[in-house]
C-alpha positions in Angstrom: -16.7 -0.3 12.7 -13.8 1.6 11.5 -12.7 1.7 8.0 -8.8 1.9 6.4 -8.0 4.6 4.1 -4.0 5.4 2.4 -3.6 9.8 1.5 -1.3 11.5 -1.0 0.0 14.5 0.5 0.9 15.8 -3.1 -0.3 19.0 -3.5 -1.0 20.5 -7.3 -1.4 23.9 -6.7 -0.5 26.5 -3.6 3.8 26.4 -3.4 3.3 22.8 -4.6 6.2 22.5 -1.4 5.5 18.5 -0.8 8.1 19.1 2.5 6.5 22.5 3.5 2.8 21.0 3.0 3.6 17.6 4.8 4.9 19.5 7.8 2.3 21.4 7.5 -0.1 18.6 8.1 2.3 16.9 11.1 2.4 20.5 13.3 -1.1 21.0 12.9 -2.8 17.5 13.7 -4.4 16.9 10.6 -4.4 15.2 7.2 -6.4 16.5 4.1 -6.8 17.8 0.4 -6.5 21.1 -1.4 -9.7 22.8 -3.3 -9.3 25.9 -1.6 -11.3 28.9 -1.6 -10.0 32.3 -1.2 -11.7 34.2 1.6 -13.8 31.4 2.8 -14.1 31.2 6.5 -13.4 28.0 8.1 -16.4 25.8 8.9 -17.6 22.4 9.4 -20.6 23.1 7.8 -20.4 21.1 4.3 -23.7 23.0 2.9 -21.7 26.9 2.9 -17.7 25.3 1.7 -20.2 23.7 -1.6 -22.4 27.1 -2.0 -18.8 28.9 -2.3 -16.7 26.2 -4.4 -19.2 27.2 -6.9 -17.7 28.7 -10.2 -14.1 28.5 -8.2 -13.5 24.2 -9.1 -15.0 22.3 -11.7 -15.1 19.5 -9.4 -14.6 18.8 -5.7 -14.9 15.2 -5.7 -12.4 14.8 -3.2 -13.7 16.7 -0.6 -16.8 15.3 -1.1 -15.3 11.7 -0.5 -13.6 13.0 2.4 -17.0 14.6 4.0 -18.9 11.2 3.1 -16.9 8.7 4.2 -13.9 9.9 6.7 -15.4 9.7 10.0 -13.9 9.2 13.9 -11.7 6.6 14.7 -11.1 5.3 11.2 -7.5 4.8 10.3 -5.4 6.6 7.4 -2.1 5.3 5.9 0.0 8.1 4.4 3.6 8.6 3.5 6.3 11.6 4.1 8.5 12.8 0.9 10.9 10.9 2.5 9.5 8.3 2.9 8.3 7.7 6.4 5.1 5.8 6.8 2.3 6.9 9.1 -0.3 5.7 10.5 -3.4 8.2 11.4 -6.6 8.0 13.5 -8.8 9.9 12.8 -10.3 12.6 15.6 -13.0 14.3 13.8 -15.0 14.8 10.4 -14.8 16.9 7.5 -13.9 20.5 8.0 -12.9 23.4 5.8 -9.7 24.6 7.5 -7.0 27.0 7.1 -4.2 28.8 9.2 -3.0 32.1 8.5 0.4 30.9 8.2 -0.9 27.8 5.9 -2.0 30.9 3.8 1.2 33.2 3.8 2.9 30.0 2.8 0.4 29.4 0.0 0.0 25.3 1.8 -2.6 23.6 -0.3 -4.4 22.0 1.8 -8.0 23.0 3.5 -10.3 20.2 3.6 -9.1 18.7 6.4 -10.2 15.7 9.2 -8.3 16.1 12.3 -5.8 13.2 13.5 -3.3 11.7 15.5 -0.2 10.1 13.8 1.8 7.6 14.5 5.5 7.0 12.8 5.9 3.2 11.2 9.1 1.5 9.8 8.9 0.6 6.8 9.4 -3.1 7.5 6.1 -2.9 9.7 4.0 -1.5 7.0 1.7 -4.3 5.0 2.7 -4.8 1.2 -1.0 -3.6 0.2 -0.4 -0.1 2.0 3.1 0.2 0.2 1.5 -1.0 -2.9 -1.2 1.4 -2.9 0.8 4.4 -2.7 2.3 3.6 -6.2 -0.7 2.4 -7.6 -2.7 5.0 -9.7 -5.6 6.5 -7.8 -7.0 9.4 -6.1 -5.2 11.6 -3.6 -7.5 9.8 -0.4 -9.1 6.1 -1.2 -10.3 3.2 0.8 -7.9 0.2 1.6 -10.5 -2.8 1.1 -8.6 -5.1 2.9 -9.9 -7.0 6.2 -6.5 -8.0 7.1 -4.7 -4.7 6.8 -7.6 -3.4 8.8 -6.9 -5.7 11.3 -3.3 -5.5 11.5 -3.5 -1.3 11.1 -5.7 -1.3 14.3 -3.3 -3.8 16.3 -0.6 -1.5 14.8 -2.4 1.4 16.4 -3.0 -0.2 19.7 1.1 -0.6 19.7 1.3 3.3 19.6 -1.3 4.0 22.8 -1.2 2.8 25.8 -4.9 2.7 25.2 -6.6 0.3 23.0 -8.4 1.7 21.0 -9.5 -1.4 18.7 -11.0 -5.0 19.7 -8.9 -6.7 17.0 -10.3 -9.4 15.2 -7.0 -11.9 15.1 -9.0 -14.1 12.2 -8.5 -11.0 10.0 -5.2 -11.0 10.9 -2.9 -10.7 7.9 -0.5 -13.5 6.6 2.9 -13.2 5.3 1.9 -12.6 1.7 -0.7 -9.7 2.8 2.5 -8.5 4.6 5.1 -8.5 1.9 5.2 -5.7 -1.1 5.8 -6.4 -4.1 9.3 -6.2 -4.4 9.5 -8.2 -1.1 7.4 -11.4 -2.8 9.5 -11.6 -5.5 12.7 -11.5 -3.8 11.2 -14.8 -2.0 10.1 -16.3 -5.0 13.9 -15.5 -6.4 15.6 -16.9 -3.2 12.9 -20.1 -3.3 13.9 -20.7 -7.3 17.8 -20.4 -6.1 17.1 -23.0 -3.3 15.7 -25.4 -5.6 18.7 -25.1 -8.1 17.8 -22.8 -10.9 19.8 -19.4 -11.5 18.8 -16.1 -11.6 20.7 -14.5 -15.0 21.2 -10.4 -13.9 19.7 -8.1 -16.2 17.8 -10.8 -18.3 14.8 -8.6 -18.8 15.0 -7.9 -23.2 12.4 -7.2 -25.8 10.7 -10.5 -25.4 11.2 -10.8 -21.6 9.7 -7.4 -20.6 6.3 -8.8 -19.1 8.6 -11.2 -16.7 10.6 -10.3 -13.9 13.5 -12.2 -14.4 14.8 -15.1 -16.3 16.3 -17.9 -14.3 19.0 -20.9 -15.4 19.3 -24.7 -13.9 22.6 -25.9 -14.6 22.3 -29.2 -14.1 19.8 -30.0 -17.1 21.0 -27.1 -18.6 16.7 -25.3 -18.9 15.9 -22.1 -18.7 12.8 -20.6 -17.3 10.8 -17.0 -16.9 9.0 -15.8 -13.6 6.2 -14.2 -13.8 4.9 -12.5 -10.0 1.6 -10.8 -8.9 0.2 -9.7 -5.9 -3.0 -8.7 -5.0 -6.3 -9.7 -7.3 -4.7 -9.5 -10.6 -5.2 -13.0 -12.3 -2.4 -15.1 -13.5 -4.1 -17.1 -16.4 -2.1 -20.4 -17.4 -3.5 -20.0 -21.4 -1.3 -16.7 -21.6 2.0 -18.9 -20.9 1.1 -22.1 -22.6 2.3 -21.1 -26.0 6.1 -20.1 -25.3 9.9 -21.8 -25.8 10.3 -21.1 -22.5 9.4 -22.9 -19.2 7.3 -20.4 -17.0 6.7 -20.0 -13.4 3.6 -18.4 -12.3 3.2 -17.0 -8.7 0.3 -15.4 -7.3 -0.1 -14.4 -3.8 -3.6 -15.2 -3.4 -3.3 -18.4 -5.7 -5.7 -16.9 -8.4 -4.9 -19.1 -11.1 -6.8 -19.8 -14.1 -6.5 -21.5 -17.2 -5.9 -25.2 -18.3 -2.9 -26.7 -16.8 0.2 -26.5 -19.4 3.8 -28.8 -19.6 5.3 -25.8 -20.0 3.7 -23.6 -17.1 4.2 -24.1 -12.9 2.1 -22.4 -10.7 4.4 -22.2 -7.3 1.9 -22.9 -4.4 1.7 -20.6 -1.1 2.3 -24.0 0.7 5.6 -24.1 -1.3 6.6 -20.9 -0.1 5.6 -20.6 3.0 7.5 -24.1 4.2 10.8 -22.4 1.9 10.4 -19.3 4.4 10.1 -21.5 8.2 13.2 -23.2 7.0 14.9 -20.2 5.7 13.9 -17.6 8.6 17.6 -17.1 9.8 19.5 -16.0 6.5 16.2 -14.1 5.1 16.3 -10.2 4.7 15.4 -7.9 7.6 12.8 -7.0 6.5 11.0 -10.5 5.6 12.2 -11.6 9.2 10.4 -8.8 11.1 7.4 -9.3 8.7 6.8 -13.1 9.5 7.6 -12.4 13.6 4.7 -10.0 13.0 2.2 -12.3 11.5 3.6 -15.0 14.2 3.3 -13.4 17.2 0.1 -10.3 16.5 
């Protein structure tokens, strides 16, 4: 059973050279973190790169995760300074490596697993890996999602002519799994438009901030704030019920709580979903490619 993983190749110390260090990574087959140690030989031997960390880092947490839990044929998410997604499978376990040149250069990186990448657009990446690169964490953490598993390992199988991975197509993601952030709440915008209210442009003030936008309906002359999350963050209906304005909740995963309010409409994934098949021609790019994806895996 493999397991999904997203890496920050940001280093803190060494040339701190994000370009230099990230090509570093690319030319040399691997992925990793810093917590170097002058003058240690490499090794794969986890026992003698602890010994010598000794009295050099207060901590090295990282490495330790890596050499616990990074093993062959798992999968690794991680992003370019540019911007360019890849996706990584892994090809061995820990080590404690260096190259001379990684050393003239001052590249901070030297635990290391070895890996094969594979460039992704963008519009091919699932919201949760996008998501998780701006979300605070560590530099190398777990993606406990089955469906971005499932859909990083059919991904992979695209990029061999091997298969690699028996995907499990129940696990296979659906179009809110697929969709960042920024994606679901264009959807939710273009859905509020289609049903006749307004978004007003640069409506977010001093007692709008924790809402993405404010929206109009000129026909009965209401206005309304839209509130979006993704992921497992709660939308409770008690924390809306008490406002002068109407409020649209959406959550992606439909984890509502609270007692129902007048004021307060929680927009199903049913609602959305049907909004989308009818809309599929005029959508953005990058929703179209998403929902062909989750169509046809």
């Amino acid at each position: 059973m493999s397991n999904l993983f997203r890496i920050h190749i940001r280093p803190e110390g060494g040339s701190d050279d994000m370009v230099a260090t990230f090509r570093h990574c690319r030319e040399n087959g691997l992925l990793g973190v810093g917590w170097r140690v002058e003058g240690l030989a490499n090794t794969n031997d986890w026992d003698i790169y602890e010994q010598a960390s000794n009295g050099v880092h207060d901590s090295i947490q990282q490495p330790r995760y890596i050499q616990n839990n990074v093993k062959l044929g798992d999968l690794v998410w991680t992003r370019s300074p540019d911007a360019q997604y890849y996706l990584a499978r892994v090809t061995s376990g820990w080590e404690y490596w260096t190259s001379r040149e990684g050393r003239e250069n001052d590249i901070d990186i030297g635990n290391v697993f070895r890996c094969e990448f594979c460039p992704v657009g963008i519009d091919e990446v699932p919201g949760v890996i996008v998501s998780s690169f701006g979300a605070r964490g560590h530099s190398i953490q777990r993606v406990r999602s089955s469906s971005a598993l499932a859909y990083s390992q059919h991904r992979w199988n695209q990029c061999t002519e091997d298969r690699f991975y028996d995907v499990d197509l129940a696990d296979f993601p659906d179009i809110f799994t697929m969709l960042d952030f920024k994606e679901t709440e264009d959807v939710v915008f273009l859905y509020l438009q289609s049903e006749g209210w307004y978004v007003v442009p640069n409506s977010r003030e001093g007692n709008t901030l924790r809402f993405e936008f404010m929206v109009v309906h000129p026909e009965i002359g209401e206005r309304a704030l839209i509130q979006v999350k993704c992921g497992d963050a709660e939308l409770n209906v008690d924390d809306y019920a008490d406002n002068d304005y109407r409020i649209f909740l959406f959550q992606a995963n439909e984890l509502y709580c609270g007692q129902p309010a007048d004021n307060v409409t929680c927009i199903t994934r049913d609602q959305l979903e049907r909004f989308l098949q009818d809309s599929v021609e005029w959508l953005p790019q990058s929703i179209r490619t998403k929902l062909e994806m989750v169509a046809n895996p």
